[in-house]
C-alpha positions as CSV (number, residue, x, y, z in Angstrom):
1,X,23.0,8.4,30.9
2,X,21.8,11.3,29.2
3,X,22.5,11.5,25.3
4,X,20.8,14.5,22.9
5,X,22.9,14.5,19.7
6,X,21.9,12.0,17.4
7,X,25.7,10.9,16.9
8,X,26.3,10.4,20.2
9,X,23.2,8.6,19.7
10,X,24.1,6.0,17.2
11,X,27.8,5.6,18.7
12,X,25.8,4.1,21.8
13,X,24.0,1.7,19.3
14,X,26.9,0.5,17.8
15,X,29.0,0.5,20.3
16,X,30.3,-3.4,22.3
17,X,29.5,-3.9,25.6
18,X,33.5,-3.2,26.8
19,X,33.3,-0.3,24.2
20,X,29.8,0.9,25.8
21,X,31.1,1.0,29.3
22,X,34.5,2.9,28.4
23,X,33.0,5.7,26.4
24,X,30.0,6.7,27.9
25,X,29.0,5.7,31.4
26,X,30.5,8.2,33.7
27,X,33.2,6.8,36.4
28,X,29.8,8.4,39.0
29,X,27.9,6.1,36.8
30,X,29.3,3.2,37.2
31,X,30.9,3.0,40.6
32,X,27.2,2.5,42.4
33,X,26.5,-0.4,40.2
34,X,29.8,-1.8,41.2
35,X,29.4,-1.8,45.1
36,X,25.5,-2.1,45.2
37,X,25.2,-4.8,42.1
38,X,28.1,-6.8,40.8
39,X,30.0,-7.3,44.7
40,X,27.0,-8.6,46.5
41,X,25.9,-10.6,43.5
42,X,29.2,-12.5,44.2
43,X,28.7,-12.0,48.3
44,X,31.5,-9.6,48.1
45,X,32.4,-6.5,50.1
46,X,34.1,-3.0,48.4
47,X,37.6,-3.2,49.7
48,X,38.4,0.1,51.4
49,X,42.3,0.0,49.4
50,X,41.2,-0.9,46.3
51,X,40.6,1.8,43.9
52,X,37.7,1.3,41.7
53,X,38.2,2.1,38.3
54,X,36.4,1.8,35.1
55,X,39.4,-0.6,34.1
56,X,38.8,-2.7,36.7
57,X,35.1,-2.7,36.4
58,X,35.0,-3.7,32.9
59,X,37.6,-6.7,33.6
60,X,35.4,-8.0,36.3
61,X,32.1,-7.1,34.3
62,X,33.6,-9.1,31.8
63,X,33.9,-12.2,33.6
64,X,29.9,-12.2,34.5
65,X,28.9,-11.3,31.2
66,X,30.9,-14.8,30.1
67,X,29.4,-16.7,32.8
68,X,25.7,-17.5,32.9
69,X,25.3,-18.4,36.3
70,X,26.9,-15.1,37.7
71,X,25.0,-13.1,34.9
72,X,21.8,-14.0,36.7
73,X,23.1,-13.3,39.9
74,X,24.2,-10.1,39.1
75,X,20.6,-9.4,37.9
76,X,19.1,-10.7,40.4
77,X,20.8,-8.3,43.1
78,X,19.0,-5.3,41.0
79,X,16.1,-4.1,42.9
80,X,12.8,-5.2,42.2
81,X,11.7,-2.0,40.2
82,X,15.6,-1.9,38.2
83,X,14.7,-5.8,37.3
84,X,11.4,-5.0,36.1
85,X,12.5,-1.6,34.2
86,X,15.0,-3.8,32.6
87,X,13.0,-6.9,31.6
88,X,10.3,-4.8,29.7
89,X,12.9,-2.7,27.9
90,X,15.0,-5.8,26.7
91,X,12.7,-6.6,24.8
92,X,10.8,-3.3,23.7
93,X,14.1,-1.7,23.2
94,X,12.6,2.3,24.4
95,X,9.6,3.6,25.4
96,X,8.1,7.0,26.3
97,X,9.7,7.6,29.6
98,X,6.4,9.1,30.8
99,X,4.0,6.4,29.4
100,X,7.1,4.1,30.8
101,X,6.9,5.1,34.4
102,X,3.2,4.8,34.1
103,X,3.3,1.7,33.2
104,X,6.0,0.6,35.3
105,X,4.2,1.8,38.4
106,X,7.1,3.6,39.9
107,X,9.1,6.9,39.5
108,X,12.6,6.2,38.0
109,X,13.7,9.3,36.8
110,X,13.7,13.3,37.4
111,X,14.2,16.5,35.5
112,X,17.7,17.6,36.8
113,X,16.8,20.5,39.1
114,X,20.5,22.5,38.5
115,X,19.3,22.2,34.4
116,X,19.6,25.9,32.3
117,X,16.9,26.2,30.3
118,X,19.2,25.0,27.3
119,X,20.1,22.2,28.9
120,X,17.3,19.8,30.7
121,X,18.6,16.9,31.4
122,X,16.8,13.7,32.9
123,X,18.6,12.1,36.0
124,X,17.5,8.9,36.8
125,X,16.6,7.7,40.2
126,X,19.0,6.8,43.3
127,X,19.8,3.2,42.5
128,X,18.2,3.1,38.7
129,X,21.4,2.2,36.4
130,X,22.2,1.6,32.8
131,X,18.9,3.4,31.0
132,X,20.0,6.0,28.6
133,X,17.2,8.9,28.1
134,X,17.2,10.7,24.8
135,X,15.0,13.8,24.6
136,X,14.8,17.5,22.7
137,X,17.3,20.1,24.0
138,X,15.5,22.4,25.8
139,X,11.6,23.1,26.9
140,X,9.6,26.4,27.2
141,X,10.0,27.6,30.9
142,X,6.5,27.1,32.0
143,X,6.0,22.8,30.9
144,X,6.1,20.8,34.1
145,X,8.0,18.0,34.5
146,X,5.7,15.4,33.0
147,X,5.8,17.4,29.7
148,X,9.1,17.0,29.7
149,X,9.3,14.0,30.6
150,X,6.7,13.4,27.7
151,X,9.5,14.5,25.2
152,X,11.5,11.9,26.5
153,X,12.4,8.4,25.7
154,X,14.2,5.9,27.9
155,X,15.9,3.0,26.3
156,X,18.5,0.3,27.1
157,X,21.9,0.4,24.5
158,X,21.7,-2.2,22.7
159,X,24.9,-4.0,23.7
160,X,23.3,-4.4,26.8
161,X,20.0,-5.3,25.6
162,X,21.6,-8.7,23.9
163,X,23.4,-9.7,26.9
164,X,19.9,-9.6,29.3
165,X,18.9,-11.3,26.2
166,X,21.1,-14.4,26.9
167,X,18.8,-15.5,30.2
168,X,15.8,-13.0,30.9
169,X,12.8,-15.1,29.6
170,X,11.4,-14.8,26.4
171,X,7.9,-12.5,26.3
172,X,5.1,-14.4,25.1
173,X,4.8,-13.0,21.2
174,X,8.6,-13.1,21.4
175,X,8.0,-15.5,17.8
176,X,4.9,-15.7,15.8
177,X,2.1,-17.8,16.8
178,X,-0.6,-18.8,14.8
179,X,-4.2,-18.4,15.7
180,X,-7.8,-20.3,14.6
181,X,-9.6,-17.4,15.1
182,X,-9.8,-14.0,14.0
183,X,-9.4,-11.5,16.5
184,X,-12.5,-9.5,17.7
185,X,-13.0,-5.8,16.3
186,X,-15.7,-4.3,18.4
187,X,-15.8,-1.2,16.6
188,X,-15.8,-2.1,12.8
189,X,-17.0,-5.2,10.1
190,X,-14.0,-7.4,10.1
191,X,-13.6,-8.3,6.4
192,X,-11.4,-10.8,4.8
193,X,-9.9,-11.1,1.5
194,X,-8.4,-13.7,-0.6
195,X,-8.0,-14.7,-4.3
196,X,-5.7,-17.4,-4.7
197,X,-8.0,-19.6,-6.9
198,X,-8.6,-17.0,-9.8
199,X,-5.3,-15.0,-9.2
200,X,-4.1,-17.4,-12.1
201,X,-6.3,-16.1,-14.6
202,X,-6.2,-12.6,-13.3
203,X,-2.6,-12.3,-14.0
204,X,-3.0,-13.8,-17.5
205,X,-5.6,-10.9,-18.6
206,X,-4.0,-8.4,-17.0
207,X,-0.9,-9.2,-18.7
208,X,-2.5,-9.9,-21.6
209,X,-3.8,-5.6,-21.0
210,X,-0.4,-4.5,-20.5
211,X,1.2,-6.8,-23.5
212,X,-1.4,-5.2,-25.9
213,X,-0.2,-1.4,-25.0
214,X,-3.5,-0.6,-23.3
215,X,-1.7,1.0,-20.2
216,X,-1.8,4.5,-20.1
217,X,0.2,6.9,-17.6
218,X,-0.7,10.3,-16.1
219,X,1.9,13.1,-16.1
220,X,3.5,11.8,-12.6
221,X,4.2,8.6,-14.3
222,X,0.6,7.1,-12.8
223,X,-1.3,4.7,-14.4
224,X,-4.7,6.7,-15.2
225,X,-7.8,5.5,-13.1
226,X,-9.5,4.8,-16.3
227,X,-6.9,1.9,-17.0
228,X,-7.3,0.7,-13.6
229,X,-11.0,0.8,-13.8
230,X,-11.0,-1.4,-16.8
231,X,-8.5,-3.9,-15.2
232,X,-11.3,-4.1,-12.4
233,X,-14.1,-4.6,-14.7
234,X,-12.4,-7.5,-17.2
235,X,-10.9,-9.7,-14.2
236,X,-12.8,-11.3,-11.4
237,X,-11.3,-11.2,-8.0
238,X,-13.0,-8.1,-6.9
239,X,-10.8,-5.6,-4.8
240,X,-10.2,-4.8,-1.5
241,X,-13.1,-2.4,-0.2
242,X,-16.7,-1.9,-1.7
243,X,-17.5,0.9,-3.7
244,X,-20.1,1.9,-1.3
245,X,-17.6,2.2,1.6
246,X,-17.4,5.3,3.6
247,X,-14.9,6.6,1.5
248,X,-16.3,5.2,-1.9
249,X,-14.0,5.4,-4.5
250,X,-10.8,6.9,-2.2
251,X,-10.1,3.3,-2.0
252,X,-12.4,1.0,-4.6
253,X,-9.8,0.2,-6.8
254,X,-6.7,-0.5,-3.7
255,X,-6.3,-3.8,-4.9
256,X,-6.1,-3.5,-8.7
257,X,-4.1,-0.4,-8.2
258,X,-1.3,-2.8,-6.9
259,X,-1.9,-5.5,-9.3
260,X,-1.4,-3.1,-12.6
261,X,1.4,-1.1,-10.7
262,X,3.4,-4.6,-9.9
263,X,3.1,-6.5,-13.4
264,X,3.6,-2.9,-15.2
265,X,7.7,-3.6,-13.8
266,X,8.2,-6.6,-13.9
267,X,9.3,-7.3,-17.1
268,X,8.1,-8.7,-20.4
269,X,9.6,-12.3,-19.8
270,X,7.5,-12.4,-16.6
271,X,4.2,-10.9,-18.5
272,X,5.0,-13.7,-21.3
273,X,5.2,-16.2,-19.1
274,X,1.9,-15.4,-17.3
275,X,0.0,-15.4,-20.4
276,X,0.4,-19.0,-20.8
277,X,-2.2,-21.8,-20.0
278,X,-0.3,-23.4,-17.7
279,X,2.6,-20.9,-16.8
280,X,5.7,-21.8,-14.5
281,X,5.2,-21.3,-10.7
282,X,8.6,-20.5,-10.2
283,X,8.4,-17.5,-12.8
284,X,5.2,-15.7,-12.0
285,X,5.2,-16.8,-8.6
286,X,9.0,-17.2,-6.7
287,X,10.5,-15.2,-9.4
288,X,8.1,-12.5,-8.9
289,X,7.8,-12.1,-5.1
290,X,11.9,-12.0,-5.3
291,X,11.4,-9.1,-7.2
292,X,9.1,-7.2,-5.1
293,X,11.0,-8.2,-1.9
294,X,14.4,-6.8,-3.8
295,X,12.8,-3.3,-4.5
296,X,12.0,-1.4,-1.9
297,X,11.2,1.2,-4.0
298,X,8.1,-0.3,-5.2
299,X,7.4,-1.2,-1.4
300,X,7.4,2.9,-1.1
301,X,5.2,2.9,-4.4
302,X,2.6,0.8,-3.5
303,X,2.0,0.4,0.3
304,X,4.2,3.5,1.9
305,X,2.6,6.0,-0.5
306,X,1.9,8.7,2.8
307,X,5.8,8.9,2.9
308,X,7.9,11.2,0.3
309,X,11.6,11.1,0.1
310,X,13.7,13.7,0.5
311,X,17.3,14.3,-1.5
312,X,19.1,12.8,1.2
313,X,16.6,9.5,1.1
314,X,18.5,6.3,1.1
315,X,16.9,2.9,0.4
316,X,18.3,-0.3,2.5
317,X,18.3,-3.3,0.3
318,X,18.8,-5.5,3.7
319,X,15.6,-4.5,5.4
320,X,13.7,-6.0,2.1
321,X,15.5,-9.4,3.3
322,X,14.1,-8.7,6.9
323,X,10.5,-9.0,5.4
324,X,11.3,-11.8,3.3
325,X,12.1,-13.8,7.2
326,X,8.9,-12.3,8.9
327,X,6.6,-13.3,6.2
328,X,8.3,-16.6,6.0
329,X,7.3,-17.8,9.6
330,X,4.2,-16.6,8.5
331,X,2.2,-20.3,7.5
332,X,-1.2,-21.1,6.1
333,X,-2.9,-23.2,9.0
334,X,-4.2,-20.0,11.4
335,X,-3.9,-16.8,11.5
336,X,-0.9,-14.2,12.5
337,X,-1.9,-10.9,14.1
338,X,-0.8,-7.6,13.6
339,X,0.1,-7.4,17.3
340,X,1.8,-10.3,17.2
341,X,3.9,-9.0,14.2
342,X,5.2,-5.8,15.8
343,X,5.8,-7.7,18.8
344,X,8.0,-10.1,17.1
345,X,10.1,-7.8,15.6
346,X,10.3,-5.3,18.4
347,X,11.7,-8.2,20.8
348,X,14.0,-9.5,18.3
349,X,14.9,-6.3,17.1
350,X,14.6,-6.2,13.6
351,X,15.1,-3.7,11.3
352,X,12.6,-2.9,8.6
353,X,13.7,0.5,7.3
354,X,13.6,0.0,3.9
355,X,15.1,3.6,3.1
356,X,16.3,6.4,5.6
357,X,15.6,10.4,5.5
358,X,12.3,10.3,4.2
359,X,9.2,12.9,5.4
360,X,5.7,13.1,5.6
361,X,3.2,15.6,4.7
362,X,0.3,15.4,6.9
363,X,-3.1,17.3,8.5
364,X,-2.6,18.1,12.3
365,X,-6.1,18.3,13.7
366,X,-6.5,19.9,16.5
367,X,-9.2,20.8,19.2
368,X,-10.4,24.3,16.9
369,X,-8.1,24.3,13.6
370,X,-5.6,22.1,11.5
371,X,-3.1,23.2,10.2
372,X,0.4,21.0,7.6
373,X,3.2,19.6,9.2
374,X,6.0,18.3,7.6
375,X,7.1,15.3,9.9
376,X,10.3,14.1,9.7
377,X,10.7,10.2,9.9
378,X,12.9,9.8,13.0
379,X,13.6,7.2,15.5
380,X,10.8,8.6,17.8
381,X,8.2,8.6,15.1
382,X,9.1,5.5,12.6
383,X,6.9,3.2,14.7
384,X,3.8,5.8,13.8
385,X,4.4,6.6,10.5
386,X,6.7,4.0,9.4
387,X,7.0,0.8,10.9
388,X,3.4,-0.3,11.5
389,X,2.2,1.2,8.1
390,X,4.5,-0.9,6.6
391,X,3.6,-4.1,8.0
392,X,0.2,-3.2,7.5
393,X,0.7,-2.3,3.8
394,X,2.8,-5.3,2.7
395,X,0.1,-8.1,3.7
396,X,-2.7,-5.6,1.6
397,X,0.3,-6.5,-1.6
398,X,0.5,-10.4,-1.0
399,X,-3.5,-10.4,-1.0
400,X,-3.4,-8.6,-4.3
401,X,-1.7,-11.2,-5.7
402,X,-3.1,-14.3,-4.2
403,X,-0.2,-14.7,-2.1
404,X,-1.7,-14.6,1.0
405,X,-5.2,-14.1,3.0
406,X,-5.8,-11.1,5.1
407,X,-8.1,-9.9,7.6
408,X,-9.1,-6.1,7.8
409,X,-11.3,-3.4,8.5
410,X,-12.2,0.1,6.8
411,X,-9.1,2.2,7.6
412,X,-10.4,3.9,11.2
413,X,-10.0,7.6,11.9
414,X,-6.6,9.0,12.8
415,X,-7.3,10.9,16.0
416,X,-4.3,14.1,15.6
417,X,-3.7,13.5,12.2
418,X,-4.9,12.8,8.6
419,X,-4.0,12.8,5.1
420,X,-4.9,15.2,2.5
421,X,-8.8,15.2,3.3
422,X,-8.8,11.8,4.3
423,X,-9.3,11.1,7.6
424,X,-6.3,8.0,8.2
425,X,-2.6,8.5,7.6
426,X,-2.6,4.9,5.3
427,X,-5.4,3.1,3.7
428,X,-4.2,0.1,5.4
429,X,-4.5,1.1,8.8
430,X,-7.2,-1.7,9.2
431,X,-5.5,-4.5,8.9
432,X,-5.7,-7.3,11.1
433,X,-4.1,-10.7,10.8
434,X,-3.1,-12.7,7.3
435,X,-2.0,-16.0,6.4
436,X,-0.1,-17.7,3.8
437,X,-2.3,-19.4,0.8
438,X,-0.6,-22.4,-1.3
439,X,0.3,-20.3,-3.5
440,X,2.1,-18.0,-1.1
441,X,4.0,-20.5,1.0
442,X,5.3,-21.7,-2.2
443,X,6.5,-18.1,-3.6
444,X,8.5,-17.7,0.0
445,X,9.8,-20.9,-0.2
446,X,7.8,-22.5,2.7
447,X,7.6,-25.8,0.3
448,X,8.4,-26.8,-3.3
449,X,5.0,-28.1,-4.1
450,X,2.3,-26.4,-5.7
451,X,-0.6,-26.8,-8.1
452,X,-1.3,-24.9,-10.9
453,X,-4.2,-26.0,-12.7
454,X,-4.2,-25.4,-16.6
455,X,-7.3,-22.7,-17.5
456,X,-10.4,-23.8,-18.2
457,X,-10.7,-21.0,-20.7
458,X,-10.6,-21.2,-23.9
459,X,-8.4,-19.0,-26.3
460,X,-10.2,-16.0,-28.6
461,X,-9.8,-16.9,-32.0
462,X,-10.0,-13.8,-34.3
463,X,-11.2,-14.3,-38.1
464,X,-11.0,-11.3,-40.7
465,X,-13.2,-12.1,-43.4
466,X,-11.1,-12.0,-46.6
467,X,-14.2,-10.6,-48.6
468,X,-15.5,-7.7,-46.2
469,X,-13.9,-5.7,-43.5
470,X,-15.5,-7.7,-40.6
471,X,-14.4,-10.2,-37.8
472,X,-15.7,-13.4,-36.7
473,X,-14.6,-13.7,-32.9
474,X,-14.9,-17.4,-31.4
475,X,-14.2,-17.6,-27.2
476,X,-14.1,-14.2,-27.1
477,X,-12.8,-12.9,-24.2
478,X,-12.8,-9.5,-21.8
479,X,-9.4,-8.2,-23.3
480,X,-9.9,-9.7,-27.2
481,X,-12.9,-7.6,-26.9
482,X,-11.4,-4.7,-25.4
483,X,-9.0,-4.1,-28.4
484,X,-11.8,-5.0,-30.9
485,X,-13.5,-2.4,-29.6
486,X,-11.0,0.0,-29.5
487,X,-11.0,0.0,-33.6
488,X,-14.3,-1.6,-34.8
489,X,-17.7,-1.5,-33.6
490,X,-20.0,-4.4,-32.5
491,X,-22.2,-5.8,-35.0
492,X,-23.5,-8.9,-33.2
493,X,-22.3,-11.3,-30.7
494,X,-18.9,-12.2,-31.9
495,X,-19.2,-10.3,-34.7
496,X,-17.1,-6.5,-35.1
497,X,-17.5,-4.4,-38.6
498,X,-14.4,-2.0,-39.4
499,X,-15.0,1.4,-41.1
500,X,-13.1,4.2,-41.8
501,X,-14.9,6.1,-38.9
502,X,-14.2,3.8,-36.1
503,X,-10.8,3.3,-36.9
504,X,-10.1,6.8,-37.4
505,X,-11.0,7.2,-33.4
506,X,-8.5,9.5,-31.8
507,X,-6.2,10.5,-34.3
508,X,-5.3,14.3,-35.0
509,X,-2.1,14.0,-37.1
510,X,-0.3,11.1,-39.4
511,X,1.8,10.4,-37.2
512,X,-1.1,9.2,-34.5
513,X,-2.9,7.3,-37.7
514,X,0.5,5.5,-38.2
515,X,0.9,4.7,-34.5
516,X,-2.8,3.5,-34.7
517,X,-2.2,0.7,-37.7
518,X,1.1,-0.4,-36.2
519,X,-1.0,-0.6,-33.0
520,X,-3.8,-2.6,-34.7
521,X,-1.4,-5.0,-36.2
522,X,0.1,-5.1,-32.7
523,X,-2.9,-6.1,-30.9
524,X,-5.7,-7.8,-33.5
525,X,-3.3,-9.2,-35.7
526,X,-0.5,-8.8,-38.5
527,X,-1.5,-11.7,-40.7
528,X,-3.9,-9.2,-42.5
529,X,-5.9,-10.2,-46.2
530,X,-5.4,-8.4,-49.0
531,X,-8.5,-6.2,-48.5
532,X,-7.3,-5.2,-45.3
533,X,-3.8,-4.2,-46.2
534,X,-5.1,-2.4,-48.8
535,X,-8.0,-0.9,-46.3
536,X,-4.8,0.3,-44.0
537,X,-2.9,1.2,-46.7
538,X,-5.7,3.6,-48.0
539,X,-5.8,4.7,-44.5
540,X,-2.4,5.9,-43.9
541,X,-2.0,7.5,-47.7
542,X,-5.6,9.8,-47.8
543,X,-5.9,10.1,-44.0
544,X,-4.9,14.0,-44.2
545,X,-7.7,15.1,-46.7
546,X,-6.1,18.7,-46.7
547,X,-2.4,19.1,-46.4
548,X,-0.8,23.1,-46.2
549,X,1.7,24.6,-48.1
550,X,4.4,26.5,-46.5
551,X,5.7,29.5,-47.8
552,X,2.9,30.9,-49.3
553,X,1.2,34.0,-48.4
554,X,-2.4,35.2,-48.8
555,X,-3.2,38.9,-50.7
556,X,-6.4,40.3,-51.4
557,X,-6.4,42.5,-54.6
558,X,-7.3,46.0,-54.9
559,X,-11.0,46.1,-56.4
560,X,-10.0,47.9,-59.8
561,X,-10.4,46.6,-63.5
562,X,-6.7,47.7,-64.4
563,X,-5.4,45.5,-61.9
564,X,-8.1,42.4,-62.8
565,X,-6.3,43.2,-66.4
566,X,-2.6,43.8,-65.3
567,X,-2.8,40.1,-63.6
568,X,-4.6,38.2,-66.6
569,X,-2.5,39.7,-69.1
570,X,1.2,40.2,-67.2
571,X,3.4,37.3,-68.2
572,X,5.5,38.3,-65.2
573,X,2.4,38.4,-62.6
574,X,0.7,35.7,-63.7
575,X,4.2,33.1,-63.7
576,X,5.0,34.2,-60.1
577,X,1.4,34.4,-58.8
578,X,-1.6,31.9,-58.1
579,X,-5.0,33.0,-58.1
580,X,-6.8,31.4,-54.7
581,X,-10.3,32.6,-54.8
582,X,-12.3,35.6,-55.8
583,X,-9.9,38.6,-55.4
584,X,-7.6,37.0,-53.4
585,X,-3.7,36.1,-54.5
586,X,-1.2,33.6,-53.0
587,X,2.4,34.7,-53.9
588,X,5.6,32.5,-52.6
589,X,8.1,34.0,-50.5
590,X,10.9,33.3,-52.8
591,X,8.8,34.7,-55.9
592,X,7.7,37.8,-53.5
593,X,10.8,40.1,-54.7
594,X,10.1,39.6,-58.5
595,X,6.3,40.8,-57.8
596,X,7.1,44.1,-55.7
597,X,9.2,45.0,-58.1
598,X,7.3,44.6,-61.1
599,X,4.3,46.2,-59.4
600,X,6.6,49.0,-58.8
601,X,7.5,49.4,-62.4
602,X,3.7,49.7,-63.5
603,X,2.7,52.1,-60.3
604,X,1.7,50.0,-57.7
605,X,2.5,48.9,-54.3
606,X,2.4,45.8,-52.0
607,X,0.8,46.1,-48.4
């Protein structure tokens, strides 16, 4: 069966077994898999007076579907090559037809000789059945039949592909299996990751950051690297690559990019709540891994970041719940591989498209130039550029927030294609294997116990001095001293001094100096002494040490000692005009009228 248009396409997807058979296999089609197959599975003969028709084949087809015993049978009068053709793509679901045949070790199908060169269409072999081949339209007259073949998939509808389901046996990564040991990486440091015993205290300072307003965004709605960089440098979990990698600081700050991006939208409540010494598991930890598995958008934001969306982009809520169930089997006593991953959800065919229609801009390299190509994500390329860089992404987020352990290398060169100047589509094409910590088996609901120990650290406890404008800082800690800084300067350990100077940092208008004490209030404290209200109050009032008037506009007087006198001595000049400097005469607009004319009446003009 030969199907090009992607409606035709998805009607075989959909379509049952009885509606499969009806619609789109040919009477030609099925009437060899009738008298070769399904009659000698049952040690039948064709009668010459019967009439077979696809009515009578789907009633009878019918009855070995329901019945195990002759559903095996029927299989088993396939030919070798159909019953190995159709065991591998049961479970794969479609291949490359000529990596397939390959593979396979046996030619099943053939370029149709009589095909226009609008119309090449795959046949398959003398006693292949069932395969449908999907391809492009039409080929340049001088590809040989592998090429085209090459631009071809086979695949078995899916109707089919749960009924061989039902009794072929199951492949051996058909469900996750945990393993001891990491898998071997010949070609790269394997590295590992995990952070589940200060994660705790990382989320409480980075919330802290974000609580205090210290989050600042770029013009795409970004937080700024500088923000990032000083998330990095106050908590201590480290990130995911060194900064003396290969592609330095490309991807330093992976990890903490993640961790700001995620707690910047999740809500205050959540942020509150990890602040606390001893917050709630179920808040910061169920609550928020909930929330990341119910936007996919912020799946797209933080792991998929290669693909852009298009207008027609659609997300799919459902496929979020489809990683919630493969991260679930996922446990904490060995390790489950990427490989293993893919596998699973190829056999059991799950669907992980978190959004449809989407694009991606990439670098083709080829042998002597590269060139841009906008790839649209389509069922022959969402493995590629969308399946596995998704399941390679989303372990890279549960690391980031102690959620799970993950094994990795440095993201290894994309041979035909690239990103921007990097050389790898997704800076998590290195992953490896992960598995759950306590932490994360608990978020996914693996188990309801978990341990959060109170911190260890004690709270900053700011002291203005009533008497002078400095602070006494007890416990001080990375972002206490971040926003102490950010007003005041350091006098001594523990100790800040506030002058005008420091605290005028930054501001260009009165507006920014009123935003800056609200901000101080915000962040050091609001219980201020009298000396320091009066300090801020002093602030906002003289801050603007020169303030312009409107309306007014600037002469410069004629160098003569009539008009010296004529401006002293005129009651009418001297009411409607002020004297600036020198020579030089500031008249209002409104008053401007009552001047040129009076200058008129003595002889003399305005410029």
């Amino acid at each position: 069966m030969y199907a090009n248009s992607q409606r035709i396409q998805r009607q075989i997807r959909n379509a049952s077994l009885s509606e499969l058979i009806a619609t789109h296999y040919t009477a030609k089609e099925i009437y060899p898999i009738y008298t070769d197959i399904l009659l000698p599975s049952q040690n039948r003969t064709p009668d010459p007076s019967q009439c077979i028709t696809k009515q009578l084949f789907i009633k009878e087809f019918k009855a070995v579907v329901k019945d195990p015993a002759l559903g095996k049978a029927f299989f088993n009068a396939m030919s070798p090559t159909l019953r190995k053709a159709i065991s591998i793509l049961t479970w794969i679901g479609k291949d490359n037809l000529y990596t397939f045949e390959q593979e396979l070790g046996a030619t099943i199908s053939k370029v149709d000789p009589d095909a226009t060169f609008h119309d090449d269409k795959i046949l398959p072999e003398k006693g292949i059945h069932w395969f449908l081949f999907t391809g492009t339209s039409h080929y340049h007259y001088y590809e040989n039949d592998s090429v085209k073949k090459l631009a071809t998939s086979i695949s078995l509808p899916t109707a089919l592909r749960r009924w061989f389901k039902t009794f072929l046996p199951k492949p051996e990564d058909y469900n996750l299996k945990p393993v001891e040991t990491l898998p071997e990486n010949a070609s790269a440091k394997i590295l590992t990751y995990r952070c589940d015993d200060t994660i705790i205290e990382d989320l409480r300072i980075t919330a802290d950051y974000i609580i205090r307003g210290n989050l600042k965004f770029t013009k795409s709605e970004k937080i700024t690297k500088p923000c990032i960089r000083s998330i990095e440098n106050i908590t201590d979990s480290g990130d995911f690559f060194p900064d003396n990698s290969p592609f330095g600081k490309k991807i330093s700050l992976l990890r903490h990019e993640i961790l700001a991006g995620i707690l910047s939208v999740i809500g205050s409540k959540r942020l509150e709540e990890m602040r606390k010494d001893t917050p709630n598991p179920r808040i910061i930890l169920r609550e928020l891994l909930a929330s990341i598995f119910g936007h996919s958008e912020w799946v797209h934001e933080f792991i998929l970041t290669h693909i852009k969306e298009t207008y027609k982009s659609c997300h799919q809520p459902d496929a979020a719940t489809q990683l919630t169930h493969i991260f679930k089997k996922c446990g904490t006593d060995g390790w489950i591989t990427l490989e293993n991953i893919l596998h699973h959800i190829k056999y059991q065919n799950i669907d992980t498209e978190i959004f449809s229609n989407c694009t991606i801009r990439l670098k083709k390299k080829q042998e002597r130039y590269s060139y841009i190509e906008n790839i649209d994500v389509t069922s022959r390329t969402e493995h590629q550029f969308y399946t596995t860089p998704l399941l390679q992404g989303f372990p890279f987020l549960l690391a980031a927030l102690g959620l799970a352990e993950i094994a990795y290398t440095l993201p290894p060169e994309s041979y035909y294609y690239q990103r921007g100047s990097n050389p790898y589509i997704s800076p998590y094409d290195g992953f490896l294997a992960l598995r759950l910590t306590p932490f994360g088996n608990y978020a996914i609901r693996n188990t309801d116990e978990v341990e959060i120990k109170p911190s260890k650290k004690k709270r900053a406890e700011i002291n203005l001095n009533p008497q002078r404008l400095t602070v006494a800082c007890r416990n001080v800690d990375p972002v206490t001293e971040l926003a102490l800084l950010e007003f005041m300067e350091k006098h001594s350990p523990g100790c800040y001094r506030l002058t005008r100077e420091t605290f005028m940092k930054g501001c260009t208008t009165a507006q920014s100096v009123k935003e800056r004490i609200e901000q101080f209030k915000r962040n050091i404290t609001s219980d201020l002494p009298p000396l320091w209200e009066e300090f801020l109050t002093g602030i906002e009032s003289s801050a603007i040490a020169l303030k312009s008037k409107t309306g007014y506009k600037i002469y410069q007087l004629a160098h003569t000692p009539e008009l010296k006198e004529i401006f002293s001595t005129d009651s009418i000049l001297t009411e409607n005009t002020t004297k600036v400097a020198g020579l030089q005469i500031a008249i209002h607009k409104k008053n401007l009228p009552t001047v040129t004319d009076r200058l008129k009446t003595l002889g003399y003009l305005i410029g």
